[in-house]
N, C-alpha and C positions, 0 to 999 in steps of 0.2 A: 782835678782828676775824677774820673767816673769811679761810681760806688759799683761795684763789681756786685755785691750783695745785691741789690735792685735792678741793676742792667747789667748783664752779664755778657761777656763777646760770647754768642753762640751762632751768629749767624753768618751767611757767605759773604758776605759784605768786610765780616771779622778778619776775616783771612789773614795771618803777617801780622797785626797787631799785636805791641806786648802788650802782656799780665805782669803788673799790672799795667793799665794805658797811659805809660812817662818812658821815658827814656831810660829809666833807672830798673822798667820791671826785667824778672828776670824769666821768664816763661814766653811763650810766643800761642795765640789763638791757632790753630785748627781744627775749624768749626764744623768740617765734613769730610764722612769716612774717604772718599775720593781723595783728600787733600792731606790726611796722613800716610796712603799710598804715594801720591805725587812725590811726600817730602823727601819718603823711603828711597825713591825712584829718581828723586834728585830733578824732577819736572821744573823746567826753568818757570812754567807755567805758574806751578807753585812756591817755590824759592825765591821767583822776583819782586813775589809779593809781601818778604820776611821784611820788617823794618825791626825786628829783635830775633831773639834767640835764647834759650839757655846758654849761657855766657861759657862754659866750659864744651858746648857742641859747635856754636855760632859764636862768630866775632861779631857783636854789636857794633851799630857803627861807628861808636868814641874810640875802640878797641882796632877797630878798620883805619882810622884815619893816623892811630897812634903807631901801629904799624907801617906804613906807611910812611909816615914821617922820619922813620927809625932807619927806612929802607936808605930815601933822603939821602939821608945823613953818612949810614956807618956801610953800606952795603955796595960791594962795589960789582962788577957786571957781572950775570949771572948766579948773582946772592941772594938769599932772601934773610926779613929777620921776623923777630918776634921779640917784644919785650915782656918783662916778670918785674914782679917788685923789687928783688934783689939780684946780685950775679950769682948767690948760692945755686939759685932758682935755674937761672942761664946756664951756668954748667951744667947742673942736673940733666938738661933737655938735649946740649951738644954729648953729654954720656950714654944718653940711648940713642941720640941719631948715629953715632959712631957702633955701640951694639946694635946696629940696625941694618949696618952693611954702610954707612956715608960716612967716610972718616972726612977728617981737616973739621975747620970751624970754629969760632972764635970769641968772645964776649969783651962787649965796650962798654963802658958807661952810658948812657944815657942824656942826664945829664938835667935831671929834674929828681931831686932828693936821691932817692937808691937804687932809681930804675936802672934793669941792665940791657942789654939788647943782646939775643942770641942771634948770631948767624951763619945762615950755614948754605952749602951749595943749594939753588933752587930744587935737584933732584931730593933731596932731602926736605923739601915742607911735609908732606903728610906724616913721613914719622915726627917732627918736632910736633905739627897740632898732635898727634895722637897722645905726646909726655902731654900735653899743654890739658888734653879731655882726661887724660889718666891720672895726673900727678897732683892737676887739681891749682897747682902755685901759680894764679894767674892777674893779672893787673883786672881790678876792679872797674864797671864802667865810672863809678866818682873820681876814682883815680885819676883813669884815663882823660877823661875833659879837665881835670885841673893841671894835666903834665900842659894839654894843647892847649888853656886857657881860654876855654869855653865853658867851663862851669865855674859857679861861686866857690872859690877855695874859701871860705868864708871859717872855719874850725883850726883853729890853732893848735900844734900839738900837742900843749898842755892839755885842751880837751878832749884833743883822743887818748891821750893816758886817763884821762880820766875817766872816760868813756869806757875805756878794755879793763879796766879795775872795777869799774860797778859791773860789768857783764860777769867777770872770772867771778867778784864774790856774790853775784846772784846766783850764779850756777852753783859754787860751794855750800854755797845755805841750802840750795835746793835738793842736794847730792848728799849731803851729809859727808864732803868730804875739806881738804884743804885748801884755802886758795893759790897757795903754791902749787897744786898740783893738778890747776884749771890752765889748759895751755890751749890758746887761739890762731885758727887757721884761717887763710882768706877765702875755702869753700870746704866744708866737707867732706869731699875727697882729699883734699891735703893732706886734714886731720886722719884721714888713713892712712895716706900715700906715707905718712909720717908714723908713723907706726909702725908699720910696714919695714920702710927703711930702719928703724927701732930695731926690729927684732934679726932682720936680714944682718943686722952689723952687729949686736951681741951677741946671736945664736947660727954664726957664718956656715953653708953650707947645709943647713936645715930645710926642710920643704915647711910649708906650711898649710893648714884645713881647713876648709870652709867647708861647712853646714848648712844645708838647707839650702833652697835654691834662692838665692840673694838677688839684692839690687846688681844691676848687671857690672858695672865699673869694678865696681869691689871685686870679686872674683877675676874679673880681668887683670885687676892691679898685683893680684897673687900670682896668675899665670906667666906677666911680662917682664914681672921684675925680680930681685932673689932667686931663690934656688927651685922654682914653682913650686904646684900648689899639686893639692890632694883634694877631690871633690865626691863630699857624700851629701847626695840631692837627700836623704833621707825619706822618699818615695814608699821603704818598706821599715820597720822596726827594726830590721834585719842586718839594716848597716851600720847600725850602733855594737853591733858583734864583730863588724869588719872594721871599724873604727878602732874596737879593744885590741885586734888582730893585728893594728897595724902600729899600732905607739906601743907596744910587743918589740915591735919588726924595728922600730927605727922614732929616736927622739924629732920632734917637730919643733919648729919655732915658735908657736902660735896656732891657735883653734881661735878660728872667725866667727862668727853668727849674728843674727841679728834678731831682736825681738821687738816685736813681734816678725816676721818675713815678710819682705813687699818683693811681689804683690800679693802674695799666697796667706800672709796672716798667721803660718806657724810661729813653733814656737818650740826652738828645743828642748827635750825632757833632760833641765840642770841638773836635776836629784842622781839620773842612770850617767849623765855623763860624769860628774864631779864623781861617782863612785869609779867607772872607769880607770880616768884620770890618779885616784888616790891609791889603786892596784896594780897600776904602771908604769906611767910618767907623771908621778903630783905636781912637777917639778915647771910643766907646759903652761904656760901664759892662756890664759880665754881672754879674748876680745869681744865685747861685745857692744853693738851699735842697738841704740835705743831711740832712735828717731822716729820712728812710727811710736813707740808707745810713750812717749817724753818722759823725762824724771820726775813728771807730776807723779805719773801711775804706777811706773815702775822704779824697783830698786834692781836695778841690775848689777849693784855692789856685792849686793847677796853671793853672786857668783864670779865677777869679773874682775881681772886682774886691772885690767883696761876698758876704758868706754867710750866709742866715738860717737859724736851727732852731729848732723848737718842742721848747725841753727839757720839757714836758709829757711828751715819747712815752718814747723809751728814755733819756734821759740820767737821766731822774727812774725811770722804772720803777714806783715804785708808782702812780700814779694818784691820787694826792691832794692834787698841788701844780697850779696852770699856770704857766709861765714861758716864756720866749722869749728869744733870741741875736742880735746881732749883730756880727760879726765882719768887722773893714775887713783888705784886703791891704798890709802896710804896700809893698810894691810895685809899689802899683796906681797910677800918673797919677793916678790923683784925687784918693789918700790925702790929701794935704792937708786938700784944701775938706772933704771927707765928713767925716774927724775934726774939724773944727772945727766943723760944720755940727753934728752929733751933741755933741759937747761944749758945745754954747753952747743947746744944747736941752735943758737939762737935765732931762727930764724921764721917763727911762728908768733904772730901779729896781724892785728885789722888793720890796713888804712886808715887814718882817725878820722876821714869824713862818712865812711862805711859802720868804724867804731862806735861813733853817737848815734847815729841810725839806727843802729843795731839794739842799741844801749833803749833806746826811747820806746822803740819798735815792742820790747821786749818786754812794758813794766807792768801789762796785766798778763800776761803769759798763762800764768793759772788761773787765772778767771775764764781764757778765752779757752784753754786743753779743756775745762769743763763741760760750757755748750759745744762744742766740737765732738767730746766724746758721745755724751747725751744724742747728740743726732745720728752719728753714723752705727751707731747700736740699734734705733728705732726706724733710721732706713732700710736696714740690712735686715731685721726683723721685718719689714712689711715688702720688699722685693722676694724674700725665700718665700711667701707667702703666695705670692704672686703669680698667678696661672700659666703665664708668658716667662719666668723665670727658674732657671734649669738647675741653677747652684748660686749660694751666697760665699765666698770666703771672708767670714771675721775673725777677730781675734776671740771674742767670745765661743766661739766655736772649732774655731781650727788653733785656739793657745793650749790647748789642753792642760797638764800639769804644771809644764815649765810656765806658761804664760803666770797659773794662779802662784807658783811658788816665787816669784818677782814682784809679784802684784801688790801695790801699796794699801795698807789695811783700808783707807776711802777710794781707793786709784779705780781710774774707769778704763778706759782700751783704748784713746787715743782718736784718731780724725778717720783712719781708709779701713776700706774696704773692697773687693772686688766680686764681680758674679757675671755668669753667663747665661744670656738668655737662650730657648729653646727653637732647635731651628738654628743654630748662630750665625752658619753662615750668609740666609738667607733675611736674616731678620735685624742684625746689629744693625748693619749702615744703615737705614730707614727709621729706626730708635735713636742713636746717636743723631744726626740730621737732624732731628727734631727734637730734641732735649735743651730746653733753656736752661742751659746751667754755661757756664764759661767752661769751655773745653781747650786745653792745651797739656804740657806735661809739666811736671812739679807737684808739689804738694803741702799741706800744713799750712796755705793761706787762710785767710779769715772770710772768706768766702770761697764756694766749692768749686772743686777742680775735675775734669771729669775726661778721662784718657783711654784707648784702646791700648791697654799697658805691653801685651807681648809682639802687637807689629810697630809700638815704636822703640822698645828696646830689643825686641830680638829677630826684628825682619829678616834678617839674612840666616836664621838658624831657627826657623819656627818648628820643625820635625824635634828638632832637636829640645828648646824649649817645653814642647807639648809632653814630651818623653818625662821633662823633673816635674809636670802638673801641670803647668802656665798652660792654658788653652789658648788659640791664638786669636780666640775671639774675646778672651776675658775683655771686661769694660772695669775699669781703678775708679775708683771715688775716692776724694778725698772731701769728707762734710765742711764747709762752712758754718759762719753763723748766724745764716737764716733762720725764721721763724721754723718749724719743724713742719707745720702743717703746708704753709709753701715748698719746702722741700719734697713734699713727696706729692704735693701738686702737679708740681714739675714732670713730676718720674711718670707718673700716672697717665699724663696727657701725652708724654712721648710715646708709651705702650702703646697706647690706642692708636697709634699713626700707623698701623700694617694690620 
């Protein structure tokens, strides 16, 4: 496999190749501002050249072919299917194709360990992929070639229990919490998507909050499913007053947020909101996703009832696994119900050839969140710097209070960062285009990732984006661990390209 650190896909040639370059990465290169328009735009020009994808946007093609097979099999004219790890899964996805306006629809076995196959009339595919991007509970591409016997099934279940037992108690060591109360998802979004359902089913008919302007799924996953959401982009001080206004007005299921914020790097002020909360509703769950700032740096226990991470980004590092966390506060009021609720659901697990992967991927984790943080603090420092550069967003700078009151007494700020150069519209694609760095979307690899973050998650709503801060020209970084002074070799020599 190519060392991404030293040759990185940045170039046109890159196009469609995964990140990393195996079959197993989970990112896809593109390497020119053109070619993330194309993808937006759905340019066959551009798309035919995908031989990967983020595996919850794009069916890889192990994921292609297992579908397919499924079709085969269980689908009879005018059906289509889609397979999940389990039928919990499959049902899920015929329950919103059905809330979606496509009733009927059915779930079969499979017929390789617990795979299930959802099917449902062909006018119903795009809402099944939509559960399938949102929900997150998707058959893994190891999976997938071991169902079709194209990959080495070679990991016997004993060693993926073994495997998901050293992840849960790395993470509890790491958490300061219990490993009963480390529960594993097969992406990230799962681990919310499951949370979510969590709080939708013990606190029925509840809206729920998200803070700050989030990773884009996350807030979707509030809007589509339960009783929706309440959204304060936090743009002004001022909705922290509309916030206390509103858990006043009516109890919530849940307060979202994430810390640091991607892309934007906030960080909400826990001290003003925990007082809020303890003159209103003490009673409300906080959620909080630490994935940008990992549980090296941050303790998000301090505040959180709940904490999800997509171990895809830095805990795995290389890009070739997906997984996801959930970790309950065994101090939290609610611990009870939530443990129990989550243990009697059992249905949150790794694939165990994803699980070892995952497991190995993960064993210098704090070694590597170190040089990662170290870089993207000393890049972001030298781009604000930077005469060509119009704004930096870091954590160091845009975490304010809440960032330091989480902040682990050695803890650094984690891998991303974003900034907009001046000029933007005229000046990004010409920069980007010439930036040796590996460019595609993801993040938290061990080498840097580098994205026009608000046209590929919010092309269709960028008025609207720019409205919670995302400029729609922001450029994401996420550092690697390259030498430092390469790093910003890189940046340097791209500037000077216009």
């Amino acid at each position: 496999m190519t060392d991404h650190l030293t040759h990185p896909l940045w170039q046109e040639q890159d196009l469609g190749t995964p990140i990393p370059d195996s079959e197993l990465g989970v990112s896809v290169c593109l390497p020119l501002w053109r070619h993330v328009i194309g993808y937006e735009e759905k340019d066959p020009a551009v798309i035919s050249r995908f031989r990967s994808g983020y595996p919850r946007f794009f069916c890889v093609p192990a994921v292609t072919a297992l579908f397919e097979m499924a079709e085969k099999k269980c689908a009879r004219a005018g059906e289509r299917c889609l397979v999940f790890p389990r039928a919990t899964h499959a049902g899920r996805c015929l329950a919103f194709t059905r809330a979606s306006g496509f009733p009927g629809g059915r779930v079969e076995a499979f017929g390789f360990e617990q795979l299930a196959v959802a099917i449902f009339d062909a006018d119903a595919y795009d809402a099944a992929r939509r559960f399938w991007r949102f929900g997150g509970e998707i058959v893994s591409t190891r999976q997938a070639l071991a169902a079709l016997g194209l990959g080495a099934d070679d990991v016997t279940p004993d060693q993926g229990a073994a495997a998901q037992r050293a992840v849960r108690e790395r993470l509890a060591a790491l958490s300061g919490q219990h490993v009963d109360d480390v529960f594993l998802f097969p992406t990230g979004m799962a681990a919310t998507f499951a949370v979510h359902r969590m709080l939708s089913t013990l606190l029925p008919a509840r809206k729920t909050a998200q803070l700050d302007f989030p990773y884009v799924d996350v807030l979707k996953v509030q809007q589509l499913f339960g009783a929706g959401a309440h959204f304060f982009p936090l743009t002004t001080a001022a909705e922290y007053d509309d916030l206390a206004a509103l858990l006043h007005q009516e109890p919530l299921a849940g307060i979202f947020c994430e810390a640091p914020s991607n892309p934007l790097l906030r960080c909400i002020d826990f001290e003003r909101l925990k007082k809020n909360l303890r003159e209103t509703r003490p009673d409300t769950p906080l959620i909080v996703d630490d994935t940008i700032a990992t549980v090296v740096n941050v303790d998000a226990f301090k505040v959180a009832d709940v904490v999800t991470t997509s171990l895809t980004k830095a805990f795995s590092g290389a890009g070739d696994v997906m997984a996801g966390s959930v970790i309950l506060n065994s101090n939290s009021p609610h611990h009870t119900a939530f443990s129990s609720f989550l243990a009697a659901h059992a249905d949150h697990e790794l694939w165990r050839g994803d699980a070892v992967a995952l497991e190995k991927n993960s064993r210098d984790f704090v070694q590597r969140v170190a040089v990662m943080s170290r870089n993207s603090i000393a890049l972001a420092d030298h781009l604000r710097a930077h005469p060509k550069v119009a704004r930096v967003w870091h954590s160091t700078t845009e975490g304010g209070p809440g960032y330091r009151h989480i902040q682990r007494p050695e803890g650094g700020h984690g891998c991303l960062f974003s900034f907009v150069l001046k000029d933007a519209a005229k000046t990004s694609p010409p920069f980007y285009d010439a930036l040796r760095i590996t460019k595609g979307p993801s993040l938290g690899t061990n080498f840097s990732l580098v994205c026009p973050y608000t046209l590929l998650a919010h092309y269709d709503e960028l008025d609207w984006a720019e409205s919670c801060g995302a400029h729609r020209h922001l450029i994401r970084v996420s550092t690697g661990l390259e030498p430092l002074a390469d790093l910003i070799s890189r940046f340097d020599e791209a500037l000077k390209k216009y």
